[in-house]
N, C-alpha and C positions, 0 to 999 in steps of 0.2 A: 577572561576570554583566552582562550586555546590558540596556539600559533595556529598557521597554514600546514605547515608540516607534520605538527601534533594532532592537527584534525584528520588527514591522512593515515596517521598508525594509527591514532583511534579505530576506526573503522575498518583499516586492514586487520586489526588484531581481531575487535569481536565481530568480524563478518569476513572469515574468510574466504577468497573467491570472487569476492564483492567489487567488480568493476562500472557503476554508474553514476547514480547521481548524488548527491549529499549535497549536506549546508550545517553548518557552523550553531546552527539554532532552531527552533522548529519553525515555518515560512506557513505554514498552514493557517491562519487567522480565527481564532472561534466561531466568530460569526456564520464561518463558509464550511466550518464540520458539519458532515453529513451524517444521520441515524443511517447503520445500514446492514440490518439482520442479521447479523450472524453475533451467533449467541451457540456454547458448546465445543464439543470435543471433534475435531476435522481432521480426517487424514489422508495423505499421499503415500502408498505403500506403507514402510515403515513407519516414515515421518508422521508425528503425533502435535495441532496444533489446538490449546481451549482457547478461546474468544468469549468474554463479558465485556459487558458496556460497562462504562467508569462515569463520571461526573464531568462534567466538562464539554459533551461531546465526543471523549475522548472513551479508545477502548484500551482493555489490558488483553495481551497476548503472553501464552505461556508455550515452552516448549516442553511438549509431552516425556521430554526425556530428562529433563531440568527443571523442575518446578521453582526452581531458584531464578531461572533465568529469564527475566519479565523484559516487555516494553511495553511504554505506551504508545498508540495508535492513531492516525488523525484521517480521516478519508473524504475527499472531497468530490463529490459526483459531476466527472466530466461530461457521460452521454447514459440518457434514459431512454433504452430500446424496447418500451413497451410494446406486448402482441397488440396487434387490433382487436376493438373491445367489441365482445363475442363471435371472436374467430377462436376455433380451437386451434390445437396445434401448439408450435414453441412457446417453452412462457418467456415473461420477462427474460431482459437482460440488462445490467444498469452496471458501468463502467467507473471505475472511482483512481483517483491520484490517491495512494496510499502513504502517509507520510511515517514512518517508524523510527521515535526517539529512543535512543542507548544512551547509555551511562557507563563509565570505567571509574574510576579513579582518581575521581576529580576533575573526568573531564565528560565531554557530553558532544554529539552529533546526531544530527538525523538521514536518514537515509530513504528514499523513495522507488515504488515501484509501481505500478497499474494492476488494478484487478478488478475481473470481470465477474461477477454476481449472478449466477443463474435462478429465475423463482421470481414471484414477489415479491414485496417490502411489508404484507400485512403481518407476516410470523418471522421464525428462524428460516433463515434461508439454506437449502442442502445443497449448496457447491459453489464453490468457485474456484478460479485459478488465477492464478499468480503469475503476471509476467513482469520477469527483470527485464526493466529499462538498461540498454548502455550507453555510454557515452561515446556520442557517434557524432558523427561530421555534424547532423543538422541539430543533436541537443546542445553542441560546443556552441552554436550561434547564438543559442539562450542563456547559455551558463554565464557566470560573470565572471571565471575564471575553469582552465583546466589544469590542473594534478595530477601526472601521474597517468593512469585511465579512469579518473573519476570527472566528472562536469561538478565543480562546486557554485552552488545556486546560491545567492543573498538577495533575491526578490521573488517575493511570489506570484506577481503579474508572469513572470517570466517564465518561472519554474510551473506555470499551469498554462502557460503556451505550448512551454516545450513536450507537457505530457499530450495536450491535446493533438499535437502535430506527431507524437510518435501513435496516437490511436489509429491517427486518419492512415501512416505509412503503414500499419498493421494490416488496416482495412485494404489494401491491394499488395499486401504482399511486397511491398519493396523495403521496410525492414526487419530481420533476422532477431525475434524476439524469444528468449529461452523462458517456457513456459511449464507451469506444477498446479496440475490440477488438484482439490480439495473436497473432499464430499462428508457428510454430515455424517460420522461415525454416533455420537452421544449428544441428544440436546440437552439443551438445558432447562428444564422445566422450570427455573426460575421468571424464565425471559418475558418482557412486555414490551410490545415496541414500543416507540418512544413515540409522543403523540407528536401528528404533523400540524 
């Protein structure tokens, strides 16, 4: 097990920039991983992201400019904003706590963020965005400790409170969420959803 402090440069080192939420280990439980379409190659401007589903529940993410440099993925579906069924118009939208394990050097941390899924759940899904949680007055009341500007989580009840409470402050605009939208550059024609 990693100190408190070691889990900190951890994740300052391979996530620079990185002021939110983390944990010591990954909090996401198997049971509560969600299948959730995106399968292929996604990008933001430059920024180049592939997504395949893995075993486990679990997906691998690559960054298009480091094929060396992988995580695993966990994502657990906080709200499903299905359109009304045959209403045209907006499609889906379905909301997930995103849980992303790193690795350095012997040592290991996860790090969480919310992301919003636009589309169905029947194929590859073409967009989403990415928004960093930060550690802010009302995630510290969830965290089990803070670091630094990080909220460090060691329960998952908790740490799926605190995403749900930061959806609803999105949802009126009372907190400040820095957001990276994703759109479906390359599928993957391998993809099959995963059966529900």
């Amino acid at each position: 097990m990693i100190t408190r402090t070691m889990l900190i440069a951890v994740v300052a080192i391979l996530l620079p920039g990185c002021a939110g939420w983390v944990s010591e280990r990954p909090l996401i439980p198997a049971a509560e991983r969600d299948a959730v379409g995106l399968s292929g190659t996604y990008a933001s401007g430059e920024d180049r992201l592939t997504i395949r589903p893995d075993i486990g529940g679990l997906y691998v993410v690559t960054d298009g400019s480091d094929t060396n440099r992988l995580w695993k993925v966990a994502f657990d579906l906080l709200r499903d904003e299905a359109a009304p069924e045959g209403e045209d118009g907006e499609p889906s939208q379905r909301t997930y706590l995103m849980e992303v394990s790193v690795e350095g050097e012997e040592k290991r941390a996860s790090f969480y963020d919310v992301i919003r899924i636009d589309g169905g759940d029947g194929g590859a899904s073409g967009a989403f965005t990415r928004f960093e949680v930060l550690c802010s007055d009302a995630a510290k009341a969830y965290a089990g400790r803070v670091e630094d500007k990080f909220c460090v989580f060691d329960n998952y009840t908790r740490l799926r409170a605190a995403a749900l409470d930061a959806v609803a402050w999105s949802d009126t605009a009372r907190m400040r969420l820095s957001e990276t939208e994703f759109s479906l550059l390359e599928p993957d024609e391998s993809y099959e959803p995963a059966p529900r």
